[in-house]
SEGUDREN-461352 format. One record per residue (C-alpha): residue number from 1; x negated, y negated, z; residue in three letters. Coordinates in steps of 0.5 Angstrom, whole numbers, plus 500, padded with zeros to 3 digits. Layout:
<sites>
SITE resi  px  py  pz resn
SITE  NUM   X   Y   Z  ALA
...
</sites>
This chain:
<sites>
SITE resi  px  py  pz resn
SITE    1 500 327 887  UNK
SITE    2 497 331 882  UNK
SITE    3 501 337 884  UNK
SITE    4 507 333 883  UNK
SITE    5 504 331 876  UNK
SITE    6 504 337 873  UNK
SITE    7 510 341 871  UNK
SITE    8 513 334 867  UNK
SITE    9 505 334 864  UNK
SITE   10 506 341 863  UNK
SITE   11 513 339 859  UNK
SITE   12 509 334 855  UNK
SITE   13 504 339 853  UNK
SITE   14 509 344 850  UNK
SITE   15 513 339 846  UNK
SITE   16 506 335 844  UNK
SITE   17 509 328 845  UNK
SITE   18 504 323 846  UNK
SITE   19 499 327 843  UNK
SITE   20 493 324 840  UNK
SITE   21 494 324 832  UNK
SITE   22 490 329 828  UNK
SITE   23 484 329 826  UNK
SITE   24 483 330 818  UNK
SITE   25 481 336 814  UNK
SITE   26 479 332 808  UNK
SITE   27 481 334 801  UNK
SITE   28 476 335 795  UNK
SITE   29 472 328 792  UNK
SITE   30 476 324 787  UNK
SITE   31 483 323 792  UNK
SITE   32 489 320 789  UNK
SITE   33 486 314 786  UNK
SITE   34 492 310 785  UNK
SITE   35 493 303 788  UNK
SITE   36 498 300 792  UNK
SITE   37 498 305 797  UNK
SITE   38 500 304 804  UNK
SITE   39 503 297 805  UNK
SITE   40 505 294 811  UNK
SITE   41 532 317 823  UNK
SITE   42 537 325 823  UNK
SITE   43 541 331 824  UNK
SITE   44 544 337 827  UNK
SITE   45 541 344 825  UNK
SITE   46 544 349 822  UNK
SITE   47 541 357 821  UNK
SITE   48 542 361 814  UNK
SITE   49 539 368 813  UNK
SITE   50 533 368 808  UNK
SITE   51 535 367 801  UNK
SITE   52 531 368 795  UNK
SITE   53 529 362 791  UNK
SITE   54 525 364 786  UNK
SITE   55 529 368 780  UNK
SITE   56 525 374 777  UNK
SITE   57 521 375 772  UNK
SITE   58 522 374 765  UNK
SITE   59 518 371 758  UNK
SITE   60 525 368 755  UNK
SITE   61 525 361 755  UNK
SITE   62 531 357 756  UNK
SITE   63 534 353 751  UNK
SITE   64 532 346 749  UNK
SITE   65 540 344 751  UNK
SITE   66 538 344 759  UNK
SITE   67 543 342 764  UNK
SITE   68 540 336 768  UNK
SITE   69 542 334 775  UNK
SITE   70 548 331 777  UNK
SITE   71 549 325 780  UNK
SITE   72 553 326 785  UNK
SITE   73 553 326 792  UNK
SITE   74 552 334 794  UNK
SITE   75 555 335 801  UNK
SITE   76 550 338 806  UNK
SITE   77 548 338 813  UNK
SITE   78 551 334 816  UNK
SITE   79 547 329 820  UNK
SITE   80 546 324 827  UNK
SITE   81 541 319 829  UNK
SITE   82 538 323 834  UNK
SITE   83 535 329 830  UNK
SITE   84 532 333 824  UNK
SITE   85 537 336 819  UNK
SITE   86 535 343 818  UNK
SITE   87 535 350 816  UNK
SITE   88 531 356 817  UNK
SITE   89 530 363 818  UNK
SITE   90 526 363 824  UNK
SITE   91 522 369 824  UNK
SITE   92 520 369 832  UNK
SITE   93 527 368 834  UNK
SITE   94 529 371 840  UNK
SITE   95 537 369 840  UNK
SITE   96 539 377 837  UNK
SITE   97 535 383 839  UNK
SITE   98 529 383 836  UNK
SITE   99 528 388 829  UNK
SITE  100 524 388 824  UNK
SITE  101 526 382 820  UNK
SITE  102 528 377 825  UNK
SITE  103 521 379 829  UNK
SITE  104 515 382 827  UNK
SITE  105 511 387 830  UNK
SITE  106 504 386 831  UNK
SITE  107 503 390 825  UNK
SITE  108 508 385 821  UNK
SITE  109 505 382 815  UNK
SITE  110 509 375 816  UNK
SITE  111 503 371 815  UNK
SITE  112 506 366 819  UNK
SITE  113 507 371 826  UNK
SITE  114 500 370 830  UNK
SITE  115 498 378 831  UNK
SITE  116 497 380 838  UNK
SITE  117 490 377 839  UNK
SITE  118 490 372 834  UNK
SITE  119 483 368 832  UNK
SITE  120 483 362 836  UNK
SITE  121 481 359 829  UNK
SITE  122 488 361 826  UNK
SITE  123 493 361 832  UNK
SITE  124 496 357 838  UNK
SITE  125 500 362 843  UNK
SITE  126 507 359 842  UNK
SITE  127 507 358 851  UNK
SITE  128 502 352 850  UNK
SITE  129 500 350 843  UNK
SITE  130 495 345 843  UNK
SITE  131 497 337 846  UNK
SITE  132 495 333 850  UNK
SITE  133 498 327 854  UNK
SITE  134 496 320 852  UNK
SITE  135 493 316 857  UNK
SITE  136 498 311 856  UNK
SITE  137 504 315 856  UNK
SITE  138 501 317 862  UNK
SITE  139 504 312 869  UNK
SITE  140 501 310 875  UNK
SITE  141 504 310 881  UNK
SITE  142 503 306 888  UNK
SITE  143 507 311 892  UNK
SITE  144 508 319 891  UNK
SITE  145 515 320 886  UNK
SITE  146 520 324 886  UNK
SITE  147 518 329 881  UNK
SITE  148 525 333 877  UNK
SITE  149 524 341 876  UNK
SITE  150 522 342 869  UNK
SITE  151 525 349 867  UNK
SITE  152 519 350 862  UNK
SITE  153 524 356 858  UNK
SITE  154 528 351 856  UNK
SITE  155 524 348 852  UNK
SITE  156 524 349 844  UNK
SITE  157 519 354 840  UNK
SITE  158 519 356 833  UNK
SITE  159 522 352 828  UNK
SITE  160 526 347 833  UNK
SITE  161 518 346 836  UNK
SITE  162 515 345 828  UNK
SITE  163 521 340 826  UNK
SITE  164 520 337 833  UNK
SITE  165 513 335 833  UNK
SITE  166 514 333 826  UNK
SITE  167 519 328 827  UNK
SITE  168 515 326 833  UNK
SITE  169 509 324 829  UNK
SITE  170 512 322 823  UNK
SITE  171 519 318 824  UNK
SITE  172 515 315 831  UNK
SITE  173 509 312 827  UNK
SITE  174 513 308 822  UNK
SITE  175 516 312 817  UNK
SITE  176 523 311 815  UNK
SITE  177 524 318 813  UNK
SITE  178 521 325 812  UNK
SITE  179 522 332 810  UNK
SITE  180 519 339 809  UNK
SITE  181 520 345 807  UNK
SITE  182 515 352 808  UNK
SITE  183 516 358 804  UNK
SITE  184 513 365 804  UNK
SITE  185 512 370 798  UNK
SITE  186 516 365 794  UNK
SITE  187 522 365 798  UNK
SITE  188 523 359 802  UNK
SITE  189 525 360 810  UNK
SITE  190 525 353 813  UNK
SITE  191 527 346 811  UNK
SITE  192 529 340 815  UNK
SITE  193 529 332 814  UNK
SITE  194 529 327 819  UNK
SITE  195 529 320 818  UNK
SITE  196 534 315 815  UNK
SITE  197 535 316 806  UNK
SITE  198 537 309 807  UNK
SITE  199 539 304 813  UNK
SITE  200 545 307 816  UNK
SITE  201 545 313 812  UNK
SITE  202 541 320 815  UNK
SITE  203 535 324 811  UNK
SITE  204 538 331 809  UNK
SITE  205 533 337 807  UNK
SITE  206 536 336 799  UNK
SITE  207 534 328 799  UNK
SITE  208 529 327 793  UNK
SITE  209 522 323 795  UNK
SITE  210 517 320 790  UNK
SITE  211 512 325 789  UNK
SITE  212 507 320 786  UNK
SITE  213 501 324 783  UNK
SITE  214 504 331 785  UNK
SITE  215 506 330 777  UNK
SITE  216 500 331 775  UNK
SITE  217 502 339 776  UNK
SITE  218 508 338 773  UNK
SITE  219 504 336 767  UNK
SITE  220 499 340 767  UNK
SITE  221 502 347 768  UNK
SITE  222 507 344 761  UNK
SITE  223 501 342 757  UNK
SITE  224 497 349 759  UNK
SITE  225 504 353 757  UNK
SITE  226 503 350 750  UNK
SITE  227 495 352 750  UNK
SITE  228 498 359 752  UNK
SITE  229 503 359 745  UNK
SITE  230 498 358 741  UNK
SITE  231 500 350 739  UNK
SITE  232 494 346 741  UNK
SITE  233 487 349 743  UNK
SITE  234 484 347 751  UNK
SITE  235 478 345 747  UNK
SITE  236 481 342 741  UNK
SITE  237 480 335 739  UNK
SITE  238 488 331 740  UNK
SITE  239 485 324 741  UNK
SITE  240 488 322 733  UNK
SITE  241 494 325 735  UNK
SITE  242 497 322 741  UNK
SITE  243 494 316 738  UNK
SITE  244 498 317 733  UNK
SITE  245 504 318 736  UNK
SITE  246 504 312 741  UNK
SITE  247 503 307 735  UNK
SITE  248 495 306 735  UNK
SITE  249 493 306 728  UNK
SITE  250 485 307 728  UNK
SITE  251 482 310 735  UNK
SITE  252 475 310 736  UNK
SITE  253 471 317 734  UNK
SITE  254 470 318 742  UNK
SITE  255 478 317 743  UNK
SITE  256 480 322 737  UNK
SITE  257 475 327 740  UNK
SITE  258 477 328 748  UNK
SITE  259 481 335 749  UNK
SITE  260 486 338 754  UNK
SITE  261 482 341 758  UNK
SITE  262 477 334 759  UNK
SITE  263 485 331 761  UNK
SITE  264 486 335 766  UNK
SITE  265 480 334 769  UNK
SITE  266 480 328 769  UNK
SITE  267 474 328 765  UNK
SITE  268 476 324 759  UNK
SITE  269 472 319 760  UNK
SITE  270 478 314 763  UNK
SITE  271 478 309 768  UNK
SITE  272 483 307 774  UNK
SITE  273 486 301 770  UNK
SITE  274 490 300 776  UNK
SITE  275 492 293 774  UNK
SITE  276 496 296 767  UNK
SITE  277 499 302 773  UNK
SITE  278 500 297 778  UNK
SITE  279 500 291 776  UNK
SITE  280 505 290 771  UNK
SITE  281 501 290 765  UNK
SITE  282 505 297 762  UNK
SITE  283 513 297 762  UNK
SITE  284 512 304 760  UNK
SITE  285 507 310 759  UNK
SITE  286 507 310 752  UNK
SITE  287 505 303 753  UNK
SITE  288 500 304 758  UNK
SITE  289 497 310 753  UNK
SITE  290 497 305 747  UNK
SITE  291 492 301 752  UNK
SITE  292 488 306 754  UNK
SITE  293 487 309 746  UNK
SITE  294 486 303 744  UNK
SITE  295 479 303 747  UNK
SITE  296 473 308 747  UNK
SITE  297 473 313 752  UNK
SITE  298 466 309 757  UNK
SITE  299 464 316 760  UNK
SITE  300 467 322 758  UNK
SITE  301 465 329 761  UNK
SITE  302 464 326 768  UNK
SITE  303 469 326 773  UNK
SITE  304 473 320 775  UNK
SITE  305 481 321 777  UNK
SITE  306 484 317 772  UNK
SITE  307 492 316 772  UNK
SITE  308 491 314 764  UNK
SITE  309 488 322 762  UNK
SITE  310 495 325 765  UNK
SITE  311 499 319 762  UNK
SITE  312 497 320 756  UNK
SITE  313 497 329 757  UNK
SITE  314 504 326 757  UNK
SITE  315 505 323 750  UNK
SITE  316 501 329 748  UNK
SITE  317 507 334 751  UNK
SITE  318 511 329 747  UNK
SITE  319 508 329 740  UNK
SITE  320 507 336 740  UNK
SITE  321 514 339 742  UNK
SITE  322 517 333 739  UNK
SITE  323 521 333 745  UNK
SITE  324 522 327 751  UNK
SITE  325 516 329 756  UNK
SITE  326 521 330 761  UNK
SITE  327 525 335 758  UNK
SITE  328 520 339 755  UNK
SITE  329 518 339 763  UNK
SITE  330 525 343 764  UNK
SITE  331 525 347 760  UNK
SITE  332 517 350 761  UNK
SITE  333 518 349 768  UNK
SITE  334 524 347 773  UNK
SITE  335 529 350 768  UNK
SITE  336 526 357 769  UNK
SITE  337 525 356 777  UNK
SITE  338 533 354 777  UNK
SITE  339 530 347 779  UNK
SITE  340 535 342 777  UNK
SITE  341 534 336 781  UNK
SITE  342 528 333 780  UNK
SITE  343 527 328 775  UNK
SITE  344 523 321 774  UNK
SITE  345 525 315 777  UNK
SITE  346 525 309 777  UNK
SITE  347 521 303 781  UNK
SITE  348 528 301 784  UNK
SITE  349 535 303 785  UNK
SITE  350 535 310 787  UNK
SITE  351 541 314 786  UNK
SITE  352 545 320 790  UNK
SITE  353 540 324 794  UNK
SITE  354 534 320 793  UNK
SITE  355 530 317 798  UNK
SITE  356 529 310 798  UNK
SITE  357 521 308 799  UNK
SITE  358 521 301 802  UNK
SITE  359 517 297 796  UNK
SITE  360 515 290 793  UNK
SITE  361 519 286 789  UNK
SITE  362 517 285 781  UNK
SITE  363 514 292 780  UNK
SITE  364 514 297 776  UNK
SITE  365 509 303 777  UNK
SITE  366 514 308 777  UNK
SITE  367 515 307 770  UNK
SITE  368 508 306 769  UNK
SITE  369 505 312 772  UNK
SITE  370 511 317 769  UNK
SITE  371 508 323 767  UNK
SITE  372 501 322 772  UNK
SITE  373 506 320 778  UNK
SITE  374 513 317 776  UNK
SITE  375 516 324 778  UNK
SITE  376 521 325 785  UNK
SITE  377 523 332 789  UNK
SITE  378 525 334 794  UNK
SITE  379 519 339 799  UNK
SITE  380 523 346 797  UNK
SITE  381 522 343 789  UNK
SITE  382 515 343 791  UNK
SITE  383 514 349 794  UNK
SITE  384 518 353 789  UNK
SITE  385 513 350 783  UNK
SITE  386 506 351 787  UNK
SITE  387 509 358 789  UNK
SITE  388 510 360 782  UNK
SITE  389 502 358 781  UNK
SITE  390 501 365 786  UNK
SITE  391 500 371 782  UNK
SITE  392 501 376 788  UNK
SITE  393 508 372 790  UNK
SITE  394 514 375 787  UNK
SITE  395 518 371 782  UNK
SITE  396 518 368 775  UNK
SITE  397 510 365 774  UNK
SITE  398 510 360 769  UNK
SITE  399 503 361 766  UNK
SITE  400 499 368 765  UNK
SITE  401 493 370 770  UNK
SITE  402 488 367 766  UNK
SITE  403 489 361 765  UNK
SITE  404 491 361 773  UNK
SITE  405 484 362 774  UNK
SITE  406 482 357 770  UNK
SITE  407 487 352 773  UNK
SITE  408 484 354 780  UNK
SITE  409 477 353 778  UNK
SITE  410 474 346 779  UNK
SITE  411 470 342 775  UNK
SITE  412 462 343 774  UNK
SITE  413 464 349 780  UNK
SITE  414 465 355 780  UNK
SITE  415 472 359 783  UNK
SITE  416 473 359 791  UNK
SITE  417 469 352 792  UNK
SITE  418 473 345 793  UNK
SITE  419 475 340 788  UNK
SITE  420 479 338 782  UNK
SITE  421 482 343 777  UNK
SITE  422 486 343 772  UNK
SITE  423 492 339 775  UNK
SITE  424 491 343 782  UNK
SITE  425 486 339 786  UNK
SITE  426 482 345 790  UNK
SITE  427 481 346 798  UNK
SITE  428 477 352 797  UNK
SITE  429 478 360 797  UNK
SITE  430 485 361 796  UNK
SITE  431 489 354 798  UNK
SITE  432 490 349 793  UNK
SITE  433 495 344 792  UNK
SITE  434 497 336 791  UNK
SITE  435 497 330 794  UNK
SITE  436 501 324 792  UNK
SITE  437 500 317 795  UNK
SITE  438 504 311 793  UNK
SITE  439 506 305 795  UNK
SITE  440 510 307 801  UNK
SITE  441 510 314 799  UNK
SITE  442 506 320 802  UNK
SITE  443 506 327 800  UNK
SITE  444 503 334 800  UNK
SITE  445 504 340 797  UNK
SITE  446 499 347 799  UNK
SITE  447 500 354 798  UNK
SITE  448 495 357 803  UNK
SITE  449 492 363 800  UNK
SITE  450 496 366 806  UNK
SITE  451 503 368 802  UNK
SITE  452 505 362 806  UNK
SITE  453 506 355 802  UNK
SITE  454 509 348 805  UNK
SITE  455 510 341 802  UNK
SITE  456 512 335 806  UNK
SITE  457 514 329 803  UNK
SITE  458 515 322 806  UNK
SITE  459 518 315 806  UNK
SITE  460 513 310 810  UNK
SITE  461 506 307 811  UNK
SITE  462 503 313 815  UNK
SITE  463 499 317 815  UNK
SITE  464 494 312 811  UNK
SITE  465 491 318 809  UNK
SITE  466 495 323 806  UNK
SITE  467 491 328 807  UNK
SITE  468 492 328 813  UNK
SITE  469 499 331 813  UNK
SITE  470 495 338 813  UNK
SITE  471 493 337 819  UNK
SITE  472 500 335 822  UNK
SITE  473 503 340 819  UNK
SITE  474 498 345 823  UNK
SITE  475 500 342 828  UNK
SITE  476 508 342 828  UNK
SITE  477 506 351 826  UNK
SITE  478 502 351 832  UNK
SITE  479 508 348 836  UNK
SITE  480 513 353 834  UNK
SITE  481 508 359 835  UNK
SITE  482 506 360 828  UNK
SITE  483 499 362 825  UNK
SITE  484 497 355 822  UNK
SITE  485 493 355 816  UNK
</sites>
């Protein structure tokens, strides 16, 4: 009977069905922070040649009158309820004689092309990637079955083997609807959405997801670019003047004291205060920073991951370009990338192309968290922006070498070594990115240090440990015969 067994647990194998679930790699110390994480499907597939997202270089800044996304329903993929909607170019396709570009050769320098004898650490053969069967997917017979012919050749590889396992370990765990997006050298060759945007209505690559604390970044990079044009000093005090700004007329010394660099690191001496970001006590951020100032700092210089330092980052953004916080954001940051769509979101009512996340009557942490996590994207958003933080990638980068260095130079640490910089959190050598986790929402963003970025953002209550999204991500790479990172 084994012999029977093997050619559909061989098929198994393959499309990793059944599989047992990844194991976490784990994230710097500090995690998200945020409460209210966690609480108790697609398409049809169409190929493009690559397109190049990332404009190129320039110091111009656009005009303060930027144009904002519209509203409107965009057509796209269409989609079905039995798969993902996607677009890719798939760099191992074998559907056209191979060239250059459509399949490199063993000296190719595609990070994600395994080499000819790839390490067993960084690459999985694309003829057995890592799966096995699970034992309760695995039936128990009294008598010998007729066993089918599997014809192993007709299985997926590459890119319809990544979107497969992916929707396999996300929309069959309980999510209502995922998407993710893989660039490399800044130009984005593969995007795809599974799931549902709402019941009934098919997840589609350009859906917008909650980011949750993937905003921090957003926030980060406008504050830094302000500290580069000489507006504000990284070490300067700003307490008296953010105080100033949201309306709280006599701050403690230590509170006219902290700085952007201590903000960004999560160093300015501000707790969780999960009950004003979670528990209605703040309509807004303004109101929530106006809490936060009012009070002494309880321990600054030590780290402790605080929503309320990148709240209140955000009013300073405002108090020093006299500017709403999100579109001081557009016109540093998306505008330049050619990004128009994202935008901060509200707890309820999404609009055309957002994603509804399944949430609890009467709250409001969306509002709230605003510029520590109120933003929503899609995966291409992200992988554009993080992309953009890479000096050896080609494209417009928003800030200048130096202060890359130090966005990706840990706190209490030194350049290479794991933890939280200054809005990236930090997962040693050259890989950097973000998490975001909310309530019914997990998502994250990391550029490999490979060329290679990637970002996934879903709907739903799994993985519990979004961390763990990096893990799977490998996964679905090895899938489809990529060198996973």
């Amino acid at each position: 009977m084994r012999r029977c067994l093997v050619p559909i647990v061989l098929a198994l194998a393959v499309l990793g069905c059944g599989g047992p679930d990844p194991v976490s790699t784990g994230v710097p110390g500090g995690g998200e922070g945020a409460a209210g994480a966690g609480d108790p499907p697609g398409s049809t597939t169409s190929s493009t040649s690559p397109t190049t997202l990332a404009p190129a270089d320039t110091t111009t800044r656009p005009s303060t009158t930027t144009a904002r996304p519209s509203r409107e329903r965009t057509s796209g993929t269409s989609a079905s309820a039995t798969g993902p909607a996607s677009t890719s170019t798939d760099p191992t396709s074998t559907s056209t004689a191979p060239t250059s570009t459509d399949v490199p050769s063993s000296t190719s320098s595609s990070p994600l092309s395994p080499p000819l004898s790839p390490p067993l650490s960084s690459a999985v053969p694309s003829a057995a990637p890592a799966a096995v069967v699970h034992p309760d997917d695995e039936p128990i017979f009294d008598g010998e079955p007729l066993q089918p012919f599997v014809d192993l050749a007709a299985l997926p590889t590459g890119w319809a083997a990544f979107d497969l396992t992916l929707a396999d370990a996300l929309i069959r765990n309980g999510n209502t609807a995922a998407s993710v997006a893989v660039a490399i050298d800044g130009e984005v060759v593969h995007r795809s959405a599974f799931g549902e945007r709402a019941p009934g209505d098919p997840a589609e690559p350009v859906d917008r997801f909650r980011i949750a604390s993937i905003s921090k970044t957003l926030t980060a990079i406008t504050l830094l670019q302000l500290v580069e044009g000489g507006v504000v000093g990284l070490d300067e005090p700003v307490g008296g003047r953010i105080a100033a700004h949201v309306g709280v007329t006599d701050p403690s010394p230590s509170t006219a004291a902290i700085t952007i660099r201590q903000l960004l690191h999560h160093t300015a001496g501000y707790g969780k205060f999960q009950s004003v970001f979670f528990g209605g006590q703040a309509a807004d951020c303004a109101e929530a920073a106006r809490i936060g100032l009012s009070r002494s700092p309880s321990s600054p210089g030590s780290y402790t991951y605080s929503n309320m330092g990148y709240c209140i980052a955000g009013m300073l953004i405002e108090a020093l370009t006299g500017e709403d916080y999100d579109d001081a954001v557009y016109e540093q940051v998306l505008a330049p990338l050619g990004i128009s769509g994202p935008r901060l979101a509200a707890t309820f009512d999404p609009g055309p192309d957002e994603v509804l996340h399944p949430t609890t009557l009467g709250r409001n942490y969306m509002e709230a968290l605003g510029p520590a996590g109120g933003w929503i994207a899609t995966p291409e958003d992200l992988v554009r922006v993080f992309d953009a933080l890479d000096p050896t990638t080609p494209g417009y980068k928003p800030l200048e070498a130096a202060t890359l260095e130090m966005m990706k130079t840990p706190v209490g640490g030194q350049r290479g070594q794991r933890g939280y910089g200054l809005g990236l959190l930090l997962y040693g050598g050259e890989r950097y990115g973000h998490t975001g986790t909310i309530e019914a929402t997990h998502a994250m963003v990391m550029n490999r240090g490979d060329r290679v970025t990637w970002a996934i953002t879903v709907s739903g209550p799994y993985p519990d440990d979004t961390p763990r999204l990096e893990s799977i991500i490998n996964t679905a790479f090895a899938a489809g015969g990529f060198v996973a990172g």
